[in-house]
C-alpha positions in Angstrom: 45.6 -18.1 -10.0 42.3 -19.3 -8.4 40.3 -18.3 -11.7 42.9 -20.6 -13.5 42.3 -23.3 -11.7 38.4 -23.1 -11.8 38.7 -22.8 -15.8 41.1 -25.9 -15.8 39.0 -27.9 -14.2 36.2 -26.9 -16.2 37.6 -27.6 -19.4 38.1 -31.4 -18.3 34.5 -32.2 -19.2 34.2 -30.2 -22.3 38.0 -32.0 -23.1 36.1 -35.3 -22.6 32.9 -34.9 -24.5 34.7 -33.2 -27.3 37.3 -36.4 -27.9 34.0 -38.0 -27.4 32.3 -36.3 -30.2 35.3 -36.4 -33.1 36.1 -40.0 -32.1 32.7 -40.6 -33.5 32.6 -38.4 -36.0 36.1 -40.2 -37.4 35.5 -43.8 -36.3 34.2 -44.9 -40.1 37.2 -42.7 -41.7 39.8 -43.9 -43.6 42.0 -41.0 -43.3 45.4 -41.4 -41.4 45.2 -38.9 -39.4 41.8 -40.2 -37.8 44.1 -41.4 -34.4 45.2 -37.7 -34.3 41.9 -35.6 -34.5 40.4 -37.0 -31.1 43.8 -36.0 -29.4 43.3 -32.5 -30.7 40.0 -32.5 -29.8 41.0 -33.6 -26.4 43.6 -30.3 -26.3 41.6 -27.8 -27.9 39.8 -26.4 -24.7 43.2 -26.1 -23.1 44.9 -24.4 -26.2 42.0 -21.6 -25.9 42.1 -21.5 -22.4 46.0 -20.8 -22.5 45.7 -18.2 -25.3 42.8 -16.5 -23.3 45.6 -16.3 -20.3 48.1 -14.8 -23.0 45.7 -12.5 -24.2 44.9 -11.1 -20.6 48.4 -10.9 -19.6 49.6 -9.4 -23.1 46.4 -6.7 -22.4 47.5 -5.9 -19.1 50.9 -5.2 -19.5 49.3 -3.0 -22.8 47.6 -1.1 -20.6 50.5 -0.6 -17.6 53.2 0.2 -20.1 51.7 2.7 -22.5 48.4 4.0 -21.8 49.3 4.0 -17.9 45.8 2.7 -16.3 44.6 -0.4 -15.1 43.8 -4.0 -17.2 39.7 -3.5 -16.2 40.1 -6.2 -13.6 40.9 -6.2 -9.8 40.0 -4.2 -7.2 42.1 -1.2 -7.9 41.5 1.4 -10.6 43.7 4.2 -12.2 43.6 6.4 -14.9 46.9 9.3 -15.7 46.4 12.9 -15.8 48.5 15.8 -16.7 52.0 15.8 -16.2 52.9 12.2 -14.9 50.0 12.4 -12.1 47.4 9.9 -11.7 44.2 9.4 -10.7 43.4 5.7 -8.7 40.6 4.3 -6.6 40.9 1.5 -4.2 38.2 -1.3 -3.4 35.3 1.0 -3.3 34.3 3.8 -6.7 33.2 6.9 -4.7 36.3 7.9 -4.0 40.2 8.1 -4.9 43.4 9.9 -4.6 45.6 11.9 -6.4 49.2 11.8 -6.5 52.7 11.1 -9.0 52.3 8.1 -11.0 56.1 7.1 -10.3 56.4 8.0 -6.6 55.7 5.1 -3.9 54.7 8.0 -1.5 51.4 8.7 0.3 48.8 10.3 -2.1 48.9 14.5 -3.0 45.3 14.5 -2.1 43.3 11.5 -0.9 39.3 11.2 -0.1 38.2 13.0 -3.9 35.0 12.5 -4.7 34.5 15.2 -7.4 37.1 16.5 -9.8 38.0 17.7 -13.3 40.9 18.1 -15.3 41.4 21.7 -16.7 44.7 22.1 -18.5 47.6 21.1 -15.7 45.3 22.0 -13.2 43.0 19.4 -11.1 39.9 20.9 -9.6 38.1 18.9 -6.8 36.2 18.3 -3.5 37.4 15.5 -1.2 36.3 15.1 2.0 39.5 15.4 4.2 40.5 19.0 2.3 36.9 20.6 0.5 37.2 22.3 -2.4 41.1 22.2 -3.8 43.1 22.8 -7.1 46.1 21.0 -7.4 48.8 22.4 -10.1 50.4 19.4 -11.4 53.1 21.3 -13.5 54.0 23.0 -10.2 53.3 20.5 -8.2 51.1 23.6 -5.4 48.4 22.4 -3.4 45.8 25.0 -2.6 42.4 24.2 -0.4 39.4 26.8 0.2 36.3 26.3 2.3 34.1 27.7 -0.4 33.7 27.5 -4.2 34.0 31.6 -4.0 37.1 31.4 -3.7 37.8 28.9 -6.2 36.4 31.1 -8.6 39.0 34.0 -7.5 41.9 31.7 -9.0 39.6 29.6 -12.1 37.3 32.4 -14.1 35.1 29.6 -15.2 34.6 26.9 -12.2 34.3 23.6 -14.6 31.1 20.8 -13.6 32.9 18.3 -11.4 32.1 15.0 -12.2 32.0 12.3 -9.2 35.3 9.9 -9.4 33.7 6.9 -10.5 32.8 8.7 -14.0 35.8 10.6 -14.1 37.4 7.3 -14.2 35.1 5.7 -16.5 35.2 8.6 -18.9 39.3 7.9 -18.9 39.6 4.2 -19.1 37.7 3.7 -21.9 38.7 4.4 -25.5 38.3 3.3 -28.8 42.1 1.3 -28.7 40.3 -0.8 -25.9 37.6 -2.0 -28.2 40.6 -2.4 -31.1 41.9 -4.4 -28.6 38.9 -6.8 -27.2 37.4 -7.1 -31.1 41.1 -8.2 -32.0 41.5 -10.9 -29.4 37.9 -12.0 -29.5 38.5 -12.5 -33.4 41.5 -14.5 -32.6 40.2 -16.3 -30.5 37.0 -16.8 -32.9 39.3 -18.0 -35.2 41.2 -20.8 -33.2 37.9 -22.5 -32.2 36.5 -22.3 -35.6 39.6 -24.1 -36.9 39.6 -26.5 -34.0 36.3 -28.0 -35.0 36.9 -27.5 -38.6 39.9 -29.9 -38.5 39.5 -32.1 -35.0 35.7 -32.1 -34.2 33.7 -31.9 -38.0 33.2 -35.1 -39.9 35.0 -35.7 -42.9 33.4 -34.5 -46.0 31.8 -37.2 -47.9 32.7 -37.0 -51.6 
């Protein structure tokens, strides 16, 4: 709400020296519709800044619906694994929690700061439990005190990567930058055609 506000207030000057700008650019026109373009001028810098809102919002509910992870803003981050489990951090990157994406109870596994993903099963360290594999088809919990014993139950003990780059290696995907090219473009597009048909002089024949 507070960013709203700060971007409202800082389209009033651009508002003001754009009406500026086509009234002057229109003055010596003929055209009827001279009285009009100032006025869109005027409202252009609001009409992007409410598209940009509708964008965000349309994004985030993109990525909370269907791909299940955070809009890439705030202070909280998340990221699905297998079997309806999730993967989120709060506040700080260097560590997160594990636990159901649909159940408002505490987390499986909290304090992770190393993990990978390999098949149902979640390998990790965190710092309240050490070394741990979590089965998320069964939903079993085990912790051991040394990565011996990990080995015992995994052949092949996978590279744990630290939870900020597990996350990162997650979020990201090539339907986010579909999705940030597509707005952008849009948004392109609507000032272009703002100046082209408030803010441009008329062409002189």
């Amino acid at each position: 709400m507070i960013w709203a506000v700060l971007l409202g207030c800082a389209a009033v000057p651009v508002s003001i020296a754009l009406t500026i700008r086509s009234s002057r650019n229109w003055r010596e026109s003929k055209s009827t519709t001279k009285l009009f373009r100032p006025i869109g001028a005027a409202l252009l810098p609001f009409i992007i800044l409410a598209y940009g809102g509708a964008a965000l919002i349309g994004y985030a509910v993109w990525c909370e619906r269907v791909r299940h992870v955070d809009p890439g803003i705030g202070d909280g981050w998340a990221v699905p694994v297998a079997n309806n489990y999730s993967f989120w951090m709060i506040d700080v990157p260097e560590h997160g929690s594990l636990g159901k994406e649909d159940d408002s109870s505490a987390a499986v596994v909290s304090e992770v700061v190393e993990l990978a993903e390999v098949g149902d099963r979640i390998i990790g360290r965190s710092t309240s439990k050490g070394l741990f594999i979590l089965n998320t088809r069964s939903g079993e919990l085990h912790a051991f005190l040394e990565s011996d014993a990990v080995k015992k139950e995994i052949s092949a003990l996978p590279t744990l990567e630290s939870a900020n780059d597990f996350y990162i290696h997650r979020r990201w995907e090539l339907l986010d930058l579909v999705a940030v090219t597509l707005i952008g473009s849009l948004g392109l597009a609507l000032i272009l055609l703002g100046y082209r048909f408030f803010i441009r002089p008329p062409l002189v024949a």
